[in-house]
Structures are given as C-alpha cells and as structure tokens.
N, CA, C and O atoms as a Tinker XYZ file with bonds, in Angstrom:
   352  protein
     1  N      8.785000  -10.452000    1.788000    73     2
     2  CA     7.557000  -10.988000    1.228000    64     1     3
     3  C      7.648000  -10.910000   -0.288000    63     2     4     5
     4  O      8.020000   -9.816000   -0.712000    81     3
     5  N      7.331000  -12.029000   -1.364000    73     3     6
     6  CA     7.413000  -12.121000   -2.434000    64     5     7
     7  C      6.571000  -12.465000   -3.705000    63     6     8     9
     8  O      6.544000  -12.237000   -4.915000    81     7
     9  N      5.756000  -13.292000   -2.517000    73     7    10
    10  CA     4.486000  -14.058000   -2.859000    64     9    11
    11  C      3.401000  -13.185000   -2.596000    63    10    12    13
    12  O      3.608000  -12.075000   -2.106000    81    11
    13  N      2.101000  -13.643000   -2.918000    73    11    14
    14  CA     0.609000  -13.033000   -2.911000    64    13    15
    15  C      0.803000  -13.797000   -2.176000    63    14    16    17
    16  O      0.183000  -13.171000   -1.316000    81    15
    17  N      1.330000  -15.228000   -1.314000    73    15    18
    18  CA     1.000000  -16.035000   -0.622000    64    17    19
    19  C      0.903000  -15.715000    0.668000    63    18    20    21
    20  O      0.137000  -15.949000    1.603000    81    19
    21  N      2.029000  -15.028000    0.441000    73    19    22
    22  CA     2.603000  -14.538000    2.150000    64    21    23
    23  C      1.566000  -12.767000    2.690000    63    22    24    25
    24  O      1.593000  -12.307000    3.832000    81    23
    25  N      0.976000  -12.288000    1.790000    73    23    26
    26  CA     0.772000  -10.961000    1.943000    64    25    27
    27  C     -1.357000  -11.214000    1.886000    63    26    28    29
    28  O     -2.082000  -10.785000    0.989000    81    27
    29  N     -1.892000  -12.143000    3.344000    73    27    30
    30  CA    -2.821000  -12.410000    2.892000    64    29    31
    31  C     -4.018000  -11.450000    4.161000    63    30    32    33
    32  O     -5.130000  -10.952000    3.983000    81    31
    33  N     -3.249000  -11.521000    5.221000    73    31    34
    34  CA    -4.096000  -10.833000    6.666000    64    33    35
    35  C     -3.780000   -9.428000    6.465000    63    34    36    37
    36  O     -2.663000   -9.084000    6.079000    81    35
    37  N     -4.652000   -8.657000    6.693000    73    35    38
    38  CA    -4.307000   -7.384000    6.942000    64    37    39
    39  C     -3.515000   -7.112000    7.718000    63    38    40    41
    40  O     -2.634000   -6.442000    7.179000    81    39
    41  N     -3.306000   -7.304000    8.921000    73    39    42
    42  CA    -1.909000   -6.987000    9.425000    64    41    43
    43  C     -0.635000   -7.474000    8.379000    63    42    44    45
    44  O      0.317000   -6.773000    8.034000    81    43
    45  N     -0.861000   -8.623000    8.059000    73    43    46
    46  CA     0.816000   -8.324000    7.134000    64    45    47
    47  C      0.468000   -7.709000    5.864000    63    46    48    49
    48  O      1.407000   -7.852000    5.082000    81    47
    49  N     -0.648000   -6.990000    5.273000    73    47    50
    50  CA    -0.628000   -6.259000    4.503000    64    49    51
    51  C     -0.039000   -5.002000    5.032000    63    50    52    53
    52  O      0.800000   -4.307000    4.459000    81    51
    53  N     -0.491000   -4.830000    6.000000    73    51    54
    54  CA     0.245000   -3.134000    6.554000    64    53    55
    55  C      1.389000   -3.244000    6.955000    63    54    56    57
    56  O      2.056000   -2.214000    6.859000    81    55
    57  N      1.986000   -4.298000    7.464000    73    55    58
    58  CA     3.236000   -4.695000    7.619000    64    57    59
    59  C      4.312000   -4.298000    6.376000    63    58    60    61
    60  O      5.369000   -3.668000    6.361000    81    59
    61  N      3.804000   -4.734000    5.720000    73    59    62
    62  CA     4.369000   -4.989000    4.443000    64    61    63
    63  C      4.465000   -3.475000    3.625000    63    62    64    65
    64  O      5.476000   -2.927000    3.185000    81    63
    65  N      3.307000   -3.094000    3.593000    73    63    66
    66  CA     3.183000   -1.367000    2.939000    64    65    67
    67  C      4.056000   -0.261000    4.566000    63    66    68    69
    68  O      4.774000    0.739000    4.538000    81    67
    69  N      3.679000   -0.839000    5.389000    73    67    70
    70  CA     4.925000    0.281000    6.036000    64    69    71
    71  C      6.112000   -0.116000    5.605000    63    70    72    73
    72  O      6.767000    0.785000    5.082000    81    71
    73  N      6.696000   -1.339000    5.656000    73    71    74
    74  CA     8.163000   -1.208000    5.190000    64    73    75
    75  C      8.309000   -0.778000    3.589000    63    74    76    77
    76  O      9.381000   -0.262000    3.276000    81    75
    77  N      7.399000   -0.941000    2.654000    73    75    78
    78  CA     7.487000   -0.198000    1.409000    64    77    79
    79  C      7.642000    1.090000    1.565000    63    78    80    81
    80  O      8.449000    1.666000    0.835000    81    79
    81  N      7.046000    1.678000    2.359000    73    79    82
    82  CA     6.968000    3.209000    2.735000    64    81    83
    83  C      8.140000    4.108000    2.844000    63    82    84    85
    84  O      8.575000    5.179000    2.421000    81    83
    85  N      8.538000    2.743000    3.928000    73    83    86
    86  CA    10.241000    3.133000    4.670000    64    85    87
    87  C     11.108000    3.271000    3.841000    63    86    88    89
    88  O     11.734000    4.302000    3.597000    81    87
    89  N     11.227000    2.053000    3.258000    73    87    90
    90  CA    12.750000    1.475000    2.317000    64    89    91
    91  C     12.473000    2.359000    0.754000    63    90    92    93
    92  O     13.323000    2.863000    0.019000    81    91
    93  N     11.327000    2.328000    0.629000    73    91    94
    94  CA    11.154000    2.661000   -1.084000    64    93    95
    95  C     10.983000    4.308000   -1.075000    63    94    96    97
    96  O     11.426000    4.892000   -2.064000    81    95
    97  N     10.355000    5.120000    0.000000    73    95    98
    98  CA    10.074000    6.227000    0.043000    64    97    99
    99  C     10.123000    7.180000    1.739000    63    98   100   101
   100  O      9.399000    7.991000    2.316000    81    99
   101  N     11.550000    6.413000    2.034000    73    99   102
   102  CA    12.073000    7.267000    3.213000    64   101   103
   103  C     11.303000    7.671000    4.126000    63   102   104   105
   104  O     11.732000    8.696000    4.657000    81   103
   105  N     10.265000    7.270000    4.569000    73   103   106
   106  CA     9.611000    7.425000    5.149000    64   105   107
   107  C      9.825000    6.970000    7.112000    63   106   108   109
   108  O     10.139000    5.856000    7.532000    81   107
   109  N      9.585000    8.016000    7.831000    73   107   110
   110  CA     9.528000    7.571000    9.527000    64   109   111
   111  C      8.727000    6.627000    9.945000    63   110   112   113
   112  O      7.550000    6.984000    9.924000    81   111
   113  N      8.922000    5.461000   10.351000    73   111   114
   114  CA     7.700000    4.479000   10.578000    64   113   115
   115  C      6.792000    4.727000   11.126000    63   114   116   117
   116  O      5.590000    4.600000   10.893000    81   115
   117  N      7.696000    5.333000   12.375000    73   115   118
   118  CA     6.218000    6.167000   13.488000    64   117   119
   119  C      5.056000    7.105000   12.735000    63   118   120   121
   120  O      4.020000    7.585000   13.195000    81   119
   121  N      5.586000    7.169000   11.511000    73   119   122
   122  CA     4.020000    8.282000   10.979000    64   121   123
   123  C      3.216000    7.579000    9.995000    63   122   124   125
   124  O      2.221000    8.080000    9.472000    81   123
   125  N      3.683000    6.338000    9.729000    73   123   126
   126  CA     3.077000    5.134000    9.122000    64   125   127
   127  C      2.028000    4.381000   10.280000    63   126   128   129
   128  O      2.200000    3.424000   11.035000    81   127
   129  N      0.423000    5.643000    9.939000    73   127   130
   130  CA    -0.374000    4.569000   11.008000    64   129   131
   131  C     -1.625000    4.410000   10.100000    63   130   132   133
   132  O     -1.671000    4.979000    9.010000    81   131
   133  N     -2.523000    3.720000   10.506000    73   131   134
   134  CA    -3.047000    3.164000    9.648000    64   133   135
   135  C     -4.441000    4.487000    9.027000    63   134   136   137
   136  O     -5.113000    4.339000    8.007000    81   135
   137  N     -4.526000    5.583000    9.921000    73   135   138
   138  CA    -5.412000    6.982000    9.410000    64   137   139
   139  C     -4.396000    8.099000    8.702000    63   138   140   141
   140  O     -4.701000    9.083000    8.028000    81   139
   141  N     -3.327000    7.695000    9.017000    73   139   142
   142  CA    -1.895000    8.217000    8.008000    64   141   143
   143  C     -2.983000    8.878000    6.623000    63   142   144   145
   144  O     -3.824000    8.272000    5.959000    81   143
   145  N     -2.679000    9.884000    6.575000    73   143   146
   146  CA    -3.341000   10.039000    4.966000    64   145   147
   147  C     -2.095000   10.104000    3.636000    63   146   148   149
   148  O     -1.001000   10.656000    3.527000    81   147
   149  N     -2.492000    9.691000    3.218000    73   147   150
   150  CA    -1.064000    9.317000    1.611000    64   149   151
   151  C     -0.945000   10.859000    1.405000    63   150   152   153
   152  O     -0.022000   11.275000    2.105000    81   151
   153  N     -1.252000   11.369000    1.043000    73   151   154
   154  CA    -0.980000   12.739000    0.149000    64   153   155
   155  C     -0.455000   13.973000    0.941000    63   154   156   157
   156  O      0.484000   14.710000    0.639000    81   155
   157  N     -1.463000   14.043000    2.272000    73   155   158
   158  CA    -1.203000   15.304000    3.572000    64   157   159
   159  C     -0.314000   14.979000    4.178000    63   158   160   161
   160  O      0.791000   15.516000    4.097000    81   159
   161  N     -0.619000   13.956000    4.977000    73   159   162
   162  CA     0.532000   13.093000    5.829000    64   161   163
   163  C      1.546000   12.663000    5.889000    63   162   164   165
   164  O      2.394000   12.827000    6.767000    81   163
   165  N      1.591000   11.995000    4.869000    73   163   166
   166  CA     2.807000   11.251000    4.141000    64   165   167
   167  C      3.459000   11.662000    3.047000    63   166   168   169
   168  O      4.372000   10.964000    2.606000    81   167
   169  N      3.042000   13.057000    2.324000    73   167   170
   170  CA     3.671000   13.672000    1.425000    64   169   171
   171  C      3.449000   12.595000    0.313000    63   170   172   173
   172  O      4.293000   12.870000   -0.540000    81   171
   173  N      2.862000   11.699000   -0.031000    73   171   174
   174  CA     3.242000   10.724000   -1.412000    64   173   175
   175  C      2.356000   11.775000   -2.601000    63   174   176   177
   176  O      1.209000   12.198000   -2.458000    81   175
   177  N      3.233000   12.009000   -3.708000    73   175   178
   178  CA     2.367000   12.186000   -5.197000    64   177   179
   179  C      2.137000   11.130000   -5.960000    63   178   180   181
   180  O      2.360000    9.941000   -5.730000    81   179
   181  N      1.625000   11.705000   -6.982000    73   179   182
   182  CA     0.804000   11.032000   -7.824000    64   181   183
   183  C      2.003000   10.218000   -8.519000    63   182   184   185
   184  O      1.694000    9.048000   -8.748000    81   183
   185  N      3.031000   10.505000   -8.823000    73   183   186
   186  CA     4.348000    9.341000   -9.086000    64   185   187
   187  C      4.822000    8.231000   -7.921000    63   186   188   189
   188  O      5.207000    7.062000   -7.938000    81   187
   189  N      4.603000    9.147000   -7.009000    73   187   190
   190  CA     5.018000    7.916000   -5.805000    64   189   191
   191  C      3.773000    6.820000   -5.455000    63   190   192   193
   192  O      3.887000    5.655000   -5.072000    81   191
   193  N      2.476000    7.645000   -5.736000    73   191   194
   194  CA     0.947000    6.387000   -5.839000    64   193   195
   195  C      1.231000    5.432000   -6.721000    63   194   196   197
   196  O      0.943000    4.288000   -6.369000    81   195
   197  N      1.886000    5.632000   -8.135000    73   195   198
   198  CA     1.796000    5.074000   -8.925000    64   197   199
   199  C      3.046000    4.296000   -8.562000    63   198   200   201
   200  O      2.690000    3.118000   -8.610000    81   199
   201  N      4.449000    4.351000   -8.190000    73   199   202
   202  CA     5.459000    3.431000   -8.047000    64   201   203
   203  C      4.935000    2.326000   -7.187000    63   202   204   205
   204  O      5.195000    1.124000   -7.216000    81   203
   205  N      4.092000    3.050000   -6.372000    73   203   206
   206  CA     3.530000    2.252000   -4.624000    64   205   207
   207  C      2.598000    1.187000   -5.362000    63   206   208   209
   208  O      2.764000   -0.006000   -5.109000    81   207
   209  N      1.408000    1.686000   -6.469000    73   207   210
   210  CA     0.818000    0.491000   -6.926000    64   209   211
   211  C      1.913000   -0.635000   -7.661000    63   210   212   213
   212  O      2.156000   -1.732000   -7.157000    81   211
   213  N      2.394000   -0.245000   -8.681000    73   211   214
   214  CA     3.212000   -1.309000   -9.354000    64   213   215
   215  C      4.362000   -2.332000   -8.456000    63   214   216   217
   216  O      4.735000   -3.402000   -8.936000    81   215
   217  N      4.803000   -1.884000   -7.236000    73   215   218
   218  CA     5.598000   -2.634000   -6.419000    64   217   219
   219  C      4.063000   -3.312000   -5.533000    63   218   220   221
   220  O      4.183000   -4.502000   -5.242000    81   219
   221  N      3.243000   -2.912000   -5.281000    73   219   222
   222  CA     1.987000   -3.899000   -4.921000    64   221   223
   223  C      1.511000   -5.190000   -5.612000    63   222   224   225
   224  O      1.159000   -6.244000   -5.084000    81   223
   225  N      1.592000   -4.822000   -7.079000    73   223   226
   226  CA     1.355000   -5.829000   -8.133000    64   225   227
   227  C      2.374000   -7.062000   -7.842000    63   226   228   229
   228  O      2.191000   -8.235000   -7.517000    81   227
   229  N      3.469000   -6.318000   -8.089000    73   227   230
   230  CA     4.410000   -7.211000   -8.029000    64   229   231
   231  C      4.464000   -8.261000   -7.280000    63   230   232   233
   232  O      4.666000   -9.415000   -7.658000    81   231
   233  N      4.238000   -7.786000   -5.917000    73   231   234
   234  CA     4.176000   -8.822000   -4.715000    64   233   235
   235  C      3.110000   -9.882000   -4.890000    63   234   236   237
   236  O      3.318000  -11.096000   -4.882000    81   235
   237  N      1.502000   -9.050000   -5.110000    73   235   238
   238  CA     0.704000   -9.405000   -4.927000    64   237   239
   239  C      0.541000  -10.700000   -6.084000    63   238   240   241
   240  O      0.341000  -11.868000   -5.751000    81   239
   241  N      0.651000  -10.295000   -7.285000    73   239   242
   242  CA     0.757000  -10.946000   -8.506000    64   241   243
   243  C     -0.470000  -10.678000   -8.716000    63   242   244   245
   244  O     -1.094000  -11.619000   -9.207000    81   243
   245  N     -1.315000   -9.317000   -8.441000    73   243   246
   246  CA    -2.726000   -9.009000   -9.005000    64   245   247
   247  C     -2.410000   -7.464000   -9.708000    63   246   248   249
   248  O     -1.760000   -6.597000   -9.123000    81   247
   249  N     -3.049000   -7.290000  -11.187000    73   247   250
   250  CA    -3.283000   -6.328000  -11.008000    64   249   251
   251  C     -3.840000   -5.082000  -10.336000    63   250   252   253
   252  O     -4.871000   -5.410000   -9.749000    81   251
   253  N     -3.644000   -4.099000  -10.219000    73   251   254
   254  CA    -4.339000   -2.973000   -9.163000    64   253   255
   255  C     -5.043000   -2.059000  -10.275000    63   254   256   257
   256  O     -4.370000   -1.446000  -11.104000    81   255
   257  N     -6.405000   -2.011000  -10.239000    73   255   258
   258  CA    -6.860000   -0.795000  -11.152000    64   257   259
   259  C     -6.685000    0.637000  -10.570000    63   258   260   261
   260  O     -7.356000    0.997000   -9.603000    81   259
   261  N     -5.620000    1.586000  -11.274000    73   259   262
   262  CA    -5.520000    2.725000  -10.952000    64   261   263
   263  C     -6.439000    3.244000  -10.659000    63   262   264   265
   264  O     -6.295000    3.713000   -9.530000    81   263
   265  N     -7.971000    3.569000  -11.320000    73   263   266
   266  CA    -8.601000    4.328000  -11.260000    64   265   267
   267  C     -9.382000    4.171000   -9.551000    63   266   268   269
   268  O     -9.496000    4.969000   -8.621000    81   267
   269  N     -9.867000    2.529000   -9.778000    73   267   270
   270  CA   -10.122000    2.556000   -8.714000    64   269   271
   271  C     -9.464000    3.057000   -6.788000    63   270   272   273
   272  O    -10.002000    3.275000   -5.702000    81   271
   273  N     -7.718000    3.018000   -7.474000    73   271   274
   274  CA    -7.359000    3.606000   -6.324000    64   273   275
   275  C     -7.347000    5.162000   -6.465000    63   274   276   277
   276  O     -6.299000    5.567000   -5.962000    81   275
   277  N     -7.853000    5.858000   -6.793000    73   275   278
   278  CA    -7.787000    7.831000   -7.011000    64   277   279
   279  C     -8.773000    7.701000   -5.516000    63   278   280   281
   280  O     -8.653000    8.492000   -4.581000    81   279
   281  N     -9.660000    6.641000   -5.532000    73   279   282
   282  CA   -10.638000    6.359000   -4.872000    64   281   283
   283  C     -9.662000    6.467000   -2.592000    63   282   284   285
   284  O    -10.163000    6.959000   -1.581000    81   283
   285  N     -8.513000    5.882000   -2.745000    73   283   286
   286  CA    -7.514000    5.657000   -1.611000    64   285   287
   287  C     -7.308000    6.654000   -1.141000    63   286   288   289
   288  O     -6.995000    7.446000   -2.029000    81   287
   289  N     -7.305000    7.182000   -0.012000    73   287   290
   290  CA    -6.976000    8.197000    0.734000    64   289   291
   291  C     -6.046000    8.156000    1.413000    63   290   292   293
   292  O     -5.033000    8.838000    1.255000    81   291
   293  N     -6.356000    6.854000    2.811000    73   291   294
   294  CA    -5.614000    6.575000    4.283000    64   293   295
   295  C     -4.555000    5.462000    3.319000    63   294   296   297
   296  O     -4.365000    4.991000    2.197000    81   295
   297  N     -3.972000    5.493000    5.039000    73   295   298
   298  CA    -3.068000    3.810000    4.550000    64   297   299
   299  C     -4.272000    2.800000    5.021000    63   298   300   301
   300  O     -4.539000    2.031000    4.097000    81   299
   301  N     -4.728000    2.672000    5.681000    73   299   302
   302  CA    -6.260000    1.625000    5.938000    64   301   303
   303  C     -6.858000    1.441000    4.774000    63   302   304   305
   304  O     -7.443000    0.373000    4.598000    81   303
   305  N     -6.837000    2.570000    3.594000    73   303   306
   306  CA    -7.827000    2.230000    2.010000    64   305   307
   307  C     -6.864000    1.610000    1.654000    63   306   308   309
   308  O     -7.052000    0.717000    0.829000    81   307
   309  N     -5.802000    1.810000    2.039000    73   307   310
   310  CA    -4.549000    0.666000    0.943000    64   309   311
   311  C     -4.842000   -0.721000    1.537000    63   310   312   313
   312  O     -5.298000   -1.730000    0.997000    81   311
   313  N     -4.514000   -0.524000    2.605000    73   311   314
   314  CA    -4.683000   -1.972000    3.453000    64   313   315
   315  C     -6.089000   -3.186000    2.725000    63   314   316   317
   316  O     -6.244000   -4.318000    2.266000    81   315
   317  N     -6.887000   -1.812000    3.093000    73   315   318
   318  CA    -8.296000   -2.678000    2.610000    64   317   319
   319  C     -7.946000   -3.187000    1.162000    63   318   320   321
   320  O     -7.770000   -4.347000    0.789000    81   319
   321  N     -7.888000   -1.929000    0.396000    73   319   322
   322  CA    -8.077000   -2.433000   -1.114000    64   321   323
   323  C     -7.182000   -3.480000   -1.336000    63   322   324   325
   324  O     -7.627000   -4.327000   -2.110000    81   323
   325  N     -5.689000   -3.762000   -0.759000    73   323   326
   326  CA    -5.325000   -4.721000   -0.992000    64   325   327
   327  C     -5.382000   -5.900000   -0.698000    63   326   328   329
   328  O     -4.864000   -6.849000   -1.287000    81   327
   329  N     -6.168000   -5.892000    0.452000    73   327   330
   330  CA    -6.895000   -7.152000    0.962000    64   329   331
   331  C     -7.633000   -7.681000    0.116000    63   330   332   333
   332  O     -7.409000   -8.736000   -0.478000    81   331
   333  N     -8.804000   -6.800000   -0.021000    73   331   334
   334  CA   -10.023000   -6.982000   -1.235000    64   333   335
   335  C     -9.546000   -7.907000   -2.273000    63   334   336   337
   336  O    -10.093000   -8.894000   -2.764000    81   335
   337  N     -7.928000   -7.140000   -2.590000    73   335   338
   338  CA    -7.882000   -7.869000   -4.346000    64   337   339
   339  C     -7.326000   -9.330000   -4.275000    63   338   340   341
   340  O     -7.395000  -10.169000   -5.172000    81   339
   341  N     -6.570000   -9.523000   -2.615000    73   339   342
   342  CA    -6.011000  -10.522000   -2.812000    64   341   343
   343  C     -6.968000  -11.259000   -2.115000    63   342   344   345
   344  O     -6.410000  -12.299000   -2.463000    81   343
   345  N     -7.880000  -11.654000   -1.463000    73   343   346
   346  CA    -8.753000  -12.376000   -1.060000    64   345   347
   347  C    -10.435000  -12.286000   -1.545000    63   346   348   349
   348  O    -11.170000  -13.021000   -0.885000    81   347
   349  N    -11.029000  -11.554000   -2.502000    73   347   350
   350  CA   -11.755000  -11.265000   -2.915000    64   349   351
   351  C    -11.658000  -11.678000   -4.702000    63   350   352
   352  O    -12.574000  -11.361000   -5.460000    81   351
C-alpha cells in the first residue's frame, strides 16, 4: 500500500498497521488484535509511536497531529484515528 488511496476501510487500515507492526517492529501477528494495547501489549515506546506515526503519514499523505495521538491507546484508536484523518 502506497497511496492514501488504497488505505481507505478500516479493515485495510488494520491490515496495513499489522503488517507495519510485523515488518517495521518485529512484532507476532497473532498479538496484533484490534484491543492490543500499544505500550502494555505490544511493548511500543514513545520512539517507536513516533516512527509508527511518520510511516502513517507517509502512506496516508496526511499529516498526523502528535499530540492528538498521546490521546491512542489500542490498535482500534489507531485504526480509528486513521480512518478519521483519511476520510474525515
């Protein structure tokens, strides 16, 4: 996926952020679910939030306001928020 074009349903938003998960931050797919929590669950820090937004941008071709994601918890707040930005 390369485009904001292609990254528009929530399912291929989560599609898309589990294989980021995988490939970019080694991650087991099976623990990539959508109440997954980023920080407990998934071990991600505050460097890996921040790599995870800027490879979002990228795809998306939207900016992501950091602040507003401190706000992200689950992978479902990712899902959403990135829905939000690209269809909203």
């Amino acid at each position: 996926m390369n485009t904001a074009a292609t990254v528009k349903s929530r399912d291929e938003i989560f599609d898309f952020l589990k294989k980021l998960l995988v490939d970019h931050f080694e991650m087991q797919e099976d623990s990539i679910t959508l109440d997954a929590r980023l920080y407990e669950d998934l071990d991600l820090d505050s460097i890996d939030a921040v790599d995870m937004i800027v490879e979002l941008k990228r795809v998306t071709g939207k900016n992501m306001d950091p602040n507003a994601f401190k706000q992200v918890r689950t992978v479902e707040d990712v899902v959403a928020a990135v829905y939000d930005l690209v269809n909203g």
